[in-house]
N, C-alpha and C positions, 0 to 999 in steps of 0.2 A: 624914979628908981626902977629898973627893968628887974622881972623878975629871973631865979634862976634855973638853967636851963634843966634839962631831963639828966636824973641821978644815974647811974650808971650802970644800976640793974636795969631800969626801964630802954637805956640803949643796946645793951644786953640782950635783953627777951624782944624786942624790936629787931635786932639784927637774925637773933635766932628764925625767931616766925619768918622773916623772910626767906631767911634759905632753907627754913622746913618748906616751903609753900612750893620751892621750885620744882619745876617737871626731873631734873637731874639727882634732885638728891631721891623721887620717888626710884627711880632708875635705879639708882647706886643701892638703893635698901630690896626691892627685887634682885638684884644681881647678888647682893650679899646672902641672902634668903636661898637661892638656887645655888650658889658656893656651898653654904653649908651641907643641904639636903646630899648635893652632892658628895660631901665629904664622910655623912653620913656611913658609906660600906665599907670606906676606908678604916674607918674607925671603929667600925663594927659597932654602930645604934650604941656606942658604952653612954653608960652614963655620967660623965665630964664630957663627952660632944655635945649631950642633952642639955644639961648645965653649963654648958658656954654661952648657947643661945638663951635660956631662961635667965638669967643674970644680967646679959646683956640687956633683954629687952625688957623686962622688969625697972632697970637702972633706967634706960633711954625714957621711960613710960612715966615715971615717977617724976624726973626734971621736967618733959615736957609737959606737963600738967599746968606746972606753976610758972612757966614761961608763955603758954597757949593760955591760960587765964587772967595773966597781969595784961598780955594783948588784948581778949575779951573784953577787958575793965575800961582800956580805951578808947575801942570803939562804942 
């Protein structure tokens, strides 16, 4: 009897870690980071420009915890 293969979270956080890993998405999260900053005078430092980014990255920071540790688990 063959056992069976990887549940669908773990192909999940597998596919994820690898495209966190790549040089493009480091790129694409600098470029995003220098957008905002930029957008910053535009919007006059208010406070929902501020909280766009803290939300965001809060939310990003929280998933990949449990996607970057089911990876850990693997290796």
């Amino acid at each position: 009897m063959t056992s069976p293969g990887p549940g669908p979270f773990v192909q999940f956080s597998h596919q994820v870690a690898h495209i966190a890993g790549r040089p493009i998405t480091f790129a694409t999260a600098c470029i995003l980071i220098v957008l905002w900053a930029v957008l910053g005078p535009i919007f006059h430092f208010s406070e929902t420009w501020q909280l766009v980014v803290n939300t965001a990255t809060t939310i990003i920071t929280f998933l990949m915890v449990f996607v970057l540790q089911n990876t850990q688990n693997r290796d």
